[in-house]
C-alpha positions in Angstrom: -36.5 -133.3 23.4 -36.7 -130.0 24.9 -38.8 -129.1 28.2 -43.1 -128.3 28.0 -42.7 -125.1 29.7 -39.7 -122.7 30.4 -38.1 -121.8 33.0 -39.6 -118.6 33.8 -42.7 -120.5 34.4 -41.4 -122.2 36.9 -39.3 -119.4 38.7 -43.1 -117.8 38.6 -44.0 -120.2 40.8 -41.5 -120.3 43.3 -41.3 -117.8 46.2 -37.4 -117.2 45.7 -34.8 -116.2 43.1 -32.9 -119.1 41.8 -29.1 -119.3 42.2 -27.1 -120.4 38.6 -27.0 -124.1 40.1 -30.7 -124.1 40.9 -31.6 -123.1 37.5 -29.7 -126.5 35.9 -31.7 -128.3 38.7 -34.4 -127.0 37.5 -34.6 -127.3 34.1 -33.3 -130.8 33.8 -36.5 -131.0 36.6 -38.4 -129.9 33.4 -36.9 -132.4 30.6 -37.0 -134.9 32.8 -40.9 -134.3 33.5 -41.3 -134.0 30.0 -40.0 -136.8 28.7 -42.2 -138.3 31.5 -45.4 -136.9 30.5 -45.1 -137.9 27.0 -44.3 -141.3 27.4 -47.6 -141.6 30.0 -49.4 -139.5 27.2 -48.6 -138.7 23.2 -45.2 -139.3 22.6 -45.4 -136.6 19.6 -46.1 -134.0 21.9 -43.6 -131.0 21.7 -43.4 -127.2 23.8 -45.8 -126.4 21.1 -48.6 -128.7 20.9 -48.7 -130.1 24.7 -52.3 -129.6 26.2 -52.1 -126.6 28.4 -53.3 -129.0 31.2 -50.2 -131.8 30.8 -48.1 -128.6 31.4 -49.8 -127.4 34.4 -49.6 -130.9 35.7 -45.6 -130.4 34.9 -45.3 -127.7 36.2 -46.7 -128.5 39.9 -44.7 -131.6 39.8 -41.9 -129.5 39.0 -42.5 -126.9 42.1 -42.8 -129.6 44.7 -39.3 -131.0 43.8 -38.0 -127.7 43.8 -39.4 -127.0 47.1 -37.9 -130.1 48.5 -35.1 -131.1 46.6 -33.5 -133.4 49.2 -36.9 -135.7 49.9 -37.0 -134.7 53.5 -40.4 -136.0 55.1 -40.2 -133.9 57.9 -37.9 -130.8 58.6 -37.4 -128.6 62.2 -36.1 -125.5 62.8 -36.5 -124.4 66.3 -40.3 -124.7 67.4 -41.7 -124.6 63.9 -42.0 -128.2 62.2 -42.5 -128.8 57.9 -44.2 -132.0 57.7 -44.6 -133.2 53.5 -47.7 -135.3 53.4 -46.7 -136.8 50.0 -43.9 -139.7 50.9 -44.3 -141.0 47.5 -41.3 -139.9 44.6 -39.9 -137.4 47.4 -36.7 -136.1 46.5 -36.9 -136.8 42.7 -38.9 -134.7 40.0 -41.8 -137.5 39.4 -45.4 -137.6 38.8 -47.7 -138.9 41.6 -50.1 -140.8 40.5 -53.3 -138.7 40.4 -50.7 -136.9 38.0 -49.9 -140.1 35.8 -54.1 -140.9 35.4 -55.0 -137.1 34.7 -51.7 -137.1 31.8 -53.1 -140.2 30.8 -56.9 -138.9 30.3 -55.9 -135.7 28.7 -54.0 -138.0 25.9 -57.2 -140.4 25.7 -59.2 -137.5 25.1 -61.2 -137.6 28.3 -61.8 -139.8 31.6 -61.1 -143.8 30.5 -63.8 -146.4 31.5 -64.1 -150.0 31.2 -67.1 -151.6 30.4 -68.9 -154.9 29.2 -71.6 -154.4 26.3 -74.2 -157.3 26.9 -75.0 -159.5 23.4 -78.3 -161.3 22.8 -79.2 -163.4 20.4 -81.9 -162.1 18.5 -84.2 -164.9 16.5 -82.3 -167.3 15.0 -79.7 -167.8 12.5 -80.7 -169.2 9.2 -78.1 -169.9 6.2 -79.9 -170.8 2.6 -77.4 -173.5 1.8 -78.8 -173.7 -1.5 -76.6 -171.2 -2.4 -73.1 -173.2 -2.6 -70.7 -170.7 -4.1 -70.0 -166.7 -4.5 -68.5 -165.5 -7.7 -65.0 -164.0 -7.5 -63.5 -161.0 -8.9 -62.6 -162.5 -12.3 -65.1 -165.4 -12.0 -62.4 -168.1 -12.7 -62.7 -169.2 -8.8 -65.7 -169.1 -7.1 -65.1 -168.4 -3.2 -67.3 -170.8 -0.8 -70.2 -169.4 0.9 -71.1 -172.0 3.5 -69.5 -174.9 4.7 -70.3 -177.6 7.2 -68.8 -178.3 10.3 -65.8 -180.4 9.8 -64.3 -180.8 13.2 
């Protein structure tokens, strides 16, 4: 399976030129994500028929691995201190899981909610047992239309 989005998309994104061994980072960032976001979406999603949001979503995930390839939650360099808020898949190319629902809703067509439907009983439930038997296709067997409780 080959990557959502190319690698120019991604070097768009980012504020530097990437060396020869950032690009293979990179773009097995982008299979990886890929594979990914069709297994938490449509699996028979390709480069071509993706929804322009799941490779979006790719892409950012993408970006912040780039930008912090080793995972590092906090980083100094003389008086100026990086702090990464997100602790969660730091250091590999994952999806958070804001990520995971919004792939998720774009393959369902929309936000997903559960729900109960009440049921009511309206009147009540009559059977005409005078009628014992409905004809069959052939009319050699006739198929039963109502049948007491036996247990």
């Amino acid at each position: 399976m080959s990557a959502f989005v190319e690698l120019e998309e991604l070097e768009k994104r980012l504020e530097w030129a990437l060396s020869d061994q950032e690009k293979l980072v990179a773009q097995a960032a982008l299979d990886d994500l890929s594979v990914d976001a069709a297994d938490y979406g449509v699996a028979s999603w390709s480069a071509l028929t993706a929804p322009a949001n799941v490779k979006r979503i790719i892409l950012a995930a993408a970006t912040r691995y780039m930008k912090n390839l080793e995972g590092v939650i906090q980083s100094r360099a003389g008086d100026e201190t990086l702090i990464w808020p997100e602790v969660e898949g730091m250091g590999s190319a994952t999806f958070t899981a804001d990520e995971v629902r919004r792939i998720t809703e774009t393959a369902m067509g929309g936000p997903v909610q559960f729900g109960t439907i009440p049921v009511e009983q309206y009147g009540t439930c009559y059977v005409d047992k005078s009628i014992q038997y409905v004809d069959s296709i052939d009319g050699s067997r006739p198929f039963p239309w109502y049948q007491e409780k036996s247990w």
